[in-house]
C-alpha positions, 0 to 999 in steps of 0.5 A: 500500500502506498505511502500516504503523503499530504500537502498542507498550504498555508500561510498561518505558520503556527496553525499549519505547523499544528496540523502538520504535527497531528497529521504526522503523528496520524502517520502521514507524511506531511509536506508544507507550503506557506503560499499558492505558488509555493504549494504548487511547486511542492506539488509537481515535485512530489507526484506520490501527493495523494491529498492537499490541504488548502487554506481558503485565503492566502497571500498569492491566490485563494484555496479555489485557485490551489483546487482547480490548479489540482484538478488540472494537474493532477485528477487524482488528488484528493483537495479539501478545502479549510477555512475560518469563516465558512459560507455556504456559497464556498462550499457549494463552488468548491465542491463543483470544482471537485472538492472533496470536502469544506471544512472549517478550521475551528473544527474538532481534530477528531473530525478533521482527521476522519475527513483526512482519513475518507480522502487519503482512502478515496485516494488509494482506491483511485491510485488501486484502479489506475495501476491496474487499468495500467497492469490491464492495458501492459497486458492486452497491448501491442507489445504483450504480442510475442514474435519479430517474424515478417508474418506476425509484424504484418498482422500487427501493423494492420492490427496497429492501424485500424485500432483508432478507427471504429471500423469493424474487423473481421480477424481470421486464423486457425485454432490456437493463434492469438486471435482475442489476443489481437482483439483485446490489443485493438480495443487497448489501442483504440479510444474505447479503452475505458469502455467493457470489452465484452468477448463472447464464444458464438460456439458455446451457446445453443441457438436461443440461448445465444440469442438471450446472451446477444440481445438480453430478454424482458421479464416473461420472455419465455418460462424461466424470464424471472427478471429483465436482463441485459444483453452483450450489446447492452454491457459493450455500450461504448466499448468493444463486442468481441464475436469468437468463432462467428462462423458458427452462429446460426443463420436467423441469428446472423440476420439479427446481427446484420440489423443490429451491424448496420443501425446500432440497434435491437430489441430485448427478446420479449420487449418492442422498445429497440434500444440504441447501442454504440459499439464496435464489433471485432469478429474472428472465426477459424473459417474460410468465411469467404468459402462458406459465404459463396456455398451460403453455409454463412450469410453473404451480406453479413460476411461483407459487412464483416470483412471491411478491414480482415486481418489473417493472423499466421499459423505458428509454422508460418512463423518459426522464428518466434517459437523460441521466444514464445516457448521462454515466455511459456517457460519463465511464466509457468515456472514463475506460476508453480514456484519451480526454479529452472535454469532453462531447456536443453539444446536438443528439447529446444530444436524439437520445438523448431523442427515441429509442426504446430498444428495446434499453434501457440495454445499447443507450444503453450501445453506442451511448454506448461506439462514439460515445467510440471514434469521436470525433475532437474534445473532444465527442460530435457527432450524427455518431457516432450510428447511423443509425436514431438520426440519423434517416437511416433508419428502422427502425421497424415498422408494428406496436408489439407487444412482438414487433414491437419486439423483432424490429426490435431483434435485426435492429439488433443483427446489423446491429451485429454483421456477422451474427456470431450469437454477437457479436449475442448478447452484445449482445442479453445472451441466450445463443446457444440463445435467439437461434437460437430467436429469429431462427427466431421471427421468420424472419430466419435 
């Protein structure tokens, strides 16, 4: 918890020295100032203040000009405002400057200390979000995107541009390549950063259910409707709808969608009030949508609308310089995460990750790297720790080299990986439990 650190402007020595010293034996750290220009010196010299107290009459200025100075400055600083002949007109424009509270000197130290105390609190808490505000946006940027290969620079480059933008996009990849990553870093990056980012998997859900999700529902809706509830649309507003896997949403959906895409707005299911929403859509799909949309297994005008800005993001073998730095970002996290100390990987378990296919892409090196951390023994990770097919003792791989044919050998890894357990297989395929029964029913490995 950060220390709590006050200024105290005042040009009365003797009153403020008192104060001071009570706040000081409060255990606040107090820093002085007998004047306005003084004080606001002292202030840009010490960003740690989290609360000024300012006397209402000074030499050069007025404790309304230390406020609005603070406010302009520093947003994040607490003011309360002292004086000895207290009038209701100051009171009132001291707190519409954003005070947050008028008092008068003559006060008892009991209640000037707990006035101190709820400010220094308010001014922790906003100091709590900011640094995770800034903990959330490190995450979810830009910079959080690992790998210097041509391929993903690319598709951070466009990424880069569109993000200031509102324009919708339409991100497309296989299984296990980043997509809600490069979602959340758009959203990061865009003037809507302060607003929800709201991702929802169009897989997971049963048609109507979906619907309910997407759009919310009034009291009555349908048996089980107990009460009004928002939608997705409703908890975007003003910030960014995420649609993961929109190839698999049905196609009365999809009609909705399109309304809602070209006026911003829709109904709650039961209700006839439309409700105005401003949000942005980012869409991403495992799909070739361009092919589903000609043999109108998708809805050709919404794929259009969707497609306006579409960014490929690459399979990890298009990109094979940056398995290593994506396996030791993989190492040092799980490592970090089960308290193990480990020096690092052996030369040989490393060039097995070079010289292997990742079907799964960085969700499977991600797996692969987390089982190696748990099963080490010694201070580095041996090529014994590596799955079979990536030792090389077995040898999965299917005669064909079409995208279904490697996504067929990649689920059958992954139920291999999970015992059978469908719902464990797809959380590690990262696709909802609908899409993988339709999957395995595809490929005929139920």
């Amino acid at each position: 918890m950060p220390e709590a650190v006050i200024l105290l402007i005042d040009d009365e020595e003797k009153l403020r020295k008192l104060l001071a010293r009570i706040l000081e034996l409060e255990g606040y750290r107090v820093i002085q100032a007998p004047n306005f220009s003084r004080g606001i010196q002292e202030l840009e010299a010490h960003p740690e203040v989290m609360l000024v107290l300012t006397d209402v009459k000074l030499p050069d200025g007025n404790g309304m000009n230390v406020l609005e100075k603070v406010k302009a400055r520093r947003p994040d600083c607490e003011v309360i405002v002292m004086t000895a002949y207290g009038t209701i007109q100051d009171g009132v424009k001291a707190m519409k400057l954003g005070a947050f509270d008028y008092i008068t000197k003559g006060d008892q130290d009991e209640q000037i200390l707990l006035t101190v105390e709820k400010a220094v609190e308010k001014a922790r808490l906003r100091h709590q979000v900011t640094e995770l505000e800034g903990r959330m946006q490190a995450k979810c940027s830009f910079d959080n995107i690992i790998g210097s290969s041509p391929a993903i620079r690319q598709a951070i480059s466009l990424a880069q541009k569109v993000a200031a933008t509102d324009t919708v996009v339409l991100l497309e990849g296989e299984t296990g390549t980043g997509k809600e990553l490069f979602a959340q870093a758009i959203h990061q990056a865009s003037t809507r950063s302060r607003k929800p980012f709201v991702a929802v998997n169009c897989s997971a859900f049963p048609r109507d259910l979906l619907e309910s999700e997407m759009f919310g529902y009034r009291k009555g809706a349908y048996t089980g409707a107990v009460c009004d509830k928002k939608g997705l649309f409703e908890e975007a507003h003003g910030g960014t709808l995420f649609l993961d896997e929109i190839g698999e949403m049905n196609h009365d959906l999809q009609a909705k969608m399109l309304r809602v895409l070209e006026t911003q707005s829709f109904t709650r299911l039961g209700d006839t009030k439309p409700i105005q929403v401003n949000v942005r859509i980012i869409a991403a799909t495992n799909r070739n949508l361009a092919k589903e949309a000609k043999s109108d297994h998708f809805r050709p005008d919404l794929y259009y609308r969707l497609s306006v800005f579409n960014i490929q993001i690459p399979p990890l073998r298009e990109r094979n310089a940056d398995i290593e730095p994506l396996a030791l970002f993989f190492f040092h996290y799980y490592s970090r995460k089960i308290n193990k100390r480990l020096e690092g990987m052996e030369g040989d378990f490393l060039q097995k990750l070079l010289s292997y296919e990742w079907k799964g892409n960085i969700r499977e090196l991600k797996n692969v790297m987390e089982r190696a951390v748990i099963l080490a023994d010694s201070s580095r990770l041996s090529v014994d720790l590596l799955p079979a097919e990536i030792r090389g003792t077995i040898c999965p791989e299917p005669s064909e080299t079409s995208l279904e044919a490697i996504e067929k050998a990649h689920i059958q890894r992954m139920m291999v990986l999970a015992q059978g357990n469908k719902p464990e297989a797809a959380r590690l395929l990262h696709i909802g439990l609908a899409t993988l029964y339709r999957k395995l029913k595809e490929y005929g490995l139920e």
